[in-house]
C-alpha positions in Angstrom: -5.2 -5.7 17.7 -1.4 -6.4 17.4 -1.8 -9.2 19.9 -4.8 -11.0 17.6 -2.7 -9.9 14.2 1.1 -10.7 15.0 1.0 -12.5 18.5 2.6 -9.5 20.9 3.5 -6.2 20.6 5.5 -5.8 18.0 5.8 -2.3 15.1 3.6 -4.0 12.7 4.4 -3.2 8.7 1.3 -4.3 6.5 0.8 -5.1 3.4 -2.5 -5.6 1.9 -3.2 -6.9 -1.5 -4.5 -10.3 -2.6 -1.3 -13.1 -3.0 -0.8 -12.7 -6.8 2.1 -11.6 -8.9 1.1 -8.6 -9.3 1.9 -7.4 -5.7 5.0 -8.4 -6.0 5.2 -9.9 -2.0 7.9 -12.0 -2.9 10.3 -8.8 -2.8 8.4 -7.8 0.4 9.4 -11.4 1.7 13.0 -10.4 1.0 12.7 -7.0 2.5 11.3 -8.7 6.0 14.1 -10.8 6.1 16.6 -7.5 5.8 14.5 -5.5 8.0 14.1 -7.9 11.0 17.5 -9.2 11.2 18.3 -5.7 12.9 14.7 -5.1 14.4 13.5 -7.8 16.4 10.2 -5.5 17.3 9.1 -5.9 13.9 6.6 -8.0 12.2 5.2 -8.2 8.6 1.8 -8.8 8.0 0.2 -9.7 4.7 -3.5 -8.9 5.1 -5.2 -11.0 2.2 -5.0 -14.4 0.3 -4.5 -15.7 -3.1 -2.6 -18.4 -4.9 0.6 -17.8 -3.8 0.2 -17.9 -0.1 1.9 -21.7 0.1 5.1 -20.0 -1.6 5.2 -16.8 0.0 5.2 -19.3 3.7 7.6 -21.2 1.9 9.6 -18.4 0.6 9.9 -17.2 4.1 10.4 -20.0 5.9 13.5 -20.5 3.8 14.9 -16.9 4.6 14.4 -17.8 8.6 11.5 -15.6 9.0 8.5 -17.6 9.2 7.5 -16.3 12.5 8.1 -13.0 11.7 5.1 -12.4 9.0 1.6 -13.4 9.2 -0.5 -13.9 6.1 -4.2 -13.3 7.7 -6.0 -13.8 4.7 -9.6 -11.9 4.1 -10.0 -9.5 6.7 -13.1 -6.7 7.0 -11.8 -5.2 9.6 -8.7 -3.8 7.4 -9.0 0.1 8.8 -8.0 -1.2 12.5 -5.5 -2.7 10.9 -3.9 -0.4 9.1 -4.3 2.0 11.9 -2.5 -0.1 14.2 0.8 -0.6 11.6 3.7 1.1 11.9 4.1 1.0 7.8 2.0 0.9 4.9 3.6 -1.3 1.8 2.8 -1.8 -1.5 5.3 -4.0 -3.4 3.6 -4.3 -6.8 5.3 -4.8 -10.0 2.2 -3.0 -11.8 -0.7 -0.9 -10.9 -3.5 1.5 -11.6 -4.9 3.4 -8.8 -4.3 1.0 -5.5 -7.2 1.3 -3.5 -5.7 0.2 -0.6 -2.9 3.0 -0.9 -5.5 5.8 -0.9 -7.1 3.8 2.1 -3.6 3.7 3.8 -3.2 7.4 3.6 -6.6 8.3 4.5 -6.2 6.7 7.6 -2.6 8.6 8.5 -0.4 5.4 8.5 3.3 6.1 6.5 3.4 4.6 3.1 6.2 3.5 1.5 5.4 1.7 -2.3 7.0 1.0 -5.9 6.7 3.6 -8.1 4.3 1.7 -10.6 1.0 2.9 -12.6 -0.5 5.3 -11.1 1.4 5.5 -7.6 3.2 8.6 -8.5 0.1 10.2 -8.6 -0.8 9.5 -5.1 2.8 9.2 -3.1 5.1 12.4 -3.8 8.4 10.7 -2.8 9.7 12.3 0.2 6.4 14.5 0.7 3.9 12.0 1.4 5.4 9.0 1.2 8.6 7.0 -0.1 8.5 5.7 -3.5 10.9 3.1 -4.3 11.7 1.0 -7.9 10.0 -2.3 -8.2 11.9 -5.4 -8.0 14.2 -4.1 -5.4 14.0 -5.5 -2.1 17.2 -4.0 -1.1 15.4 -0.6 -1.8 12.2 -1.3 0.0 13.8 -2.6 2.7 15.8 0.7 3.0 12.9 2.8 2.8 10.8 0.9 5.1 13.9 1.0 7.5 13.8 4.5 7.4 10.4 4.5 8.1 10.3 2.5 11.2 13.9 4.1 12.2 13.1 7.5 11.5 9.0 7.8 13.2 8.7 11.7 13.3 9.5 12.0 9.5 7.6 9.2 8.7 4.1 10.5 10.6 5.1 14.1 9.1 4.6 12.4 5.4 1.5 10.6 6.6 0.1 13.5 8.2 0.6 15.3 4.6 -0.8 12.2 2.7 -3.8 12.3 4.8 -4.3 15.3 4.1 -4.0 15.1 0.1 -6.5 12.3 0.4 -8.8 14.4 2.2 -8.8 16.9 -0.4 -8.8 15.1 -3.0 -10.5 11.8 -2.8 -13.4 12.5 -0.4 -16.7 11.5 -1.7 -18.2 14.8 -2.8 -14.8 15.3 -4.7 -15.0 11.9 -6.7 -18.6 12.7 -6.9 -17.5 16.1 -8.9 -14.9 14.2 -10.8 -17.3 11.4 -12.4 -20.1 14.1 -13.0 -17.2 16.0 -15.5 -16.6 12.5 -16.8 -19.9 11.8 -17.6 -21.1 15.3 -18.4 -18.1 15.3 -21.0 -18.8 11.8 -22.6 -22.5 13.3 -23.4 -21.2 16.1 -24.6 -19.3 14.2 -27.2 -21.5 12.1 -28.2 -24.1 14.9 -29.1 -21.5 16.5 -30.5 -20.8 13.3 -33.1 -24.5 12.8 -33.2 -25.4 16.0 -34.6 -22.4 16.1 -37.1 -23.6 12.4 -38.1 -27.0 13.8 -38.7 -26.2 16.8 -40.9 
């Protein structure tokens, strides 16, 4: 898998969200270009597409580091990936509930990601995960440093994260959690029907 994704065998940091704005990949850009100049085992790999895939190449080619991250566009196979990655990051600038967070921790790779939206909900910074501002590269490339350079902590978090997930996001769970939702809504909306009708 490394060898097909980032041409070797190299500590692979992913990334996977579509090449918007949003996702905030030019920090992560920035952050690559801190991390690698001190780890030459390490490559960044942006596993998605979108609109701004010409300037995040571009944006990286100016920093010196266009061989050091891959944008692989669409993948379906994003569960090998992830389990072959080093690092989980999500450098949004907003967020709800990422999707592809809860799929990074279900699958025990360390997460590090801006605390935006709903993030805090999922990473507890230091627990199961790092949580870092957004707009900081400096500060994701720190944490993602720490990450790489610091691999028993790191699988420690993941191995709690995983865990969480387990719990708390497995099927039967969400399952539960809509069945309240809904059963709640109907509720409601007897309760206003019958006050409407008296």
């Amino acid at each position: 898998m490394k060898q097909e994704l980032v041409g070797g065998d190299y500590r692979i940091v992913a990334n996977v969200a579509r090449l918007v704005p949003q996702k905030g990949q030019n920090y992560l850009v920035e952050a690559a270009a801190i991390v690698t100049k001190t780890r030459p085992d390490v490559r960044f790999a942006i596993v998605s597409d979108g609109e701004l895939r010409g300037e995040i190449m571009a944006q990286a080619d100016a920093l010196g580091i266009g061989d050091k991250l891959v944008i692989t566009g669409m993948r379906t196979d994003v569960t090998e990936v992830l389990a072959a990655s080093a690092v989980f990051v999500l450098s949004s600038l907003w967020e709800g509930m990422p999707l592809s967070l809860i799929e990074a921790m279900s699958v025990g790779v360390p997460a590090v990601a801006t605390d935006v939206g709903g993030v805090g909900q999922l990473l507890k910074d230091g627990v199961t995960g790092l949580l870092v501002p957004p707009s900081d590269a400096q500060a994701l490339a720190d944490a993602i440093a720490d990450s790489l350079d610091h691999p028993e902590a790191a699988r420690d978090r993941a191995a709690a994260a995983k865990e969480m997930v387990v719990r708390e996001y497995d099927t039967r769970t969400m399952i539960r959690r809509w069945e309240a939702v809904y059963k709640y809504e109907l509720g409601s909306k007897r309760k206003k029907h019958s006050a409407t009708s008296q």
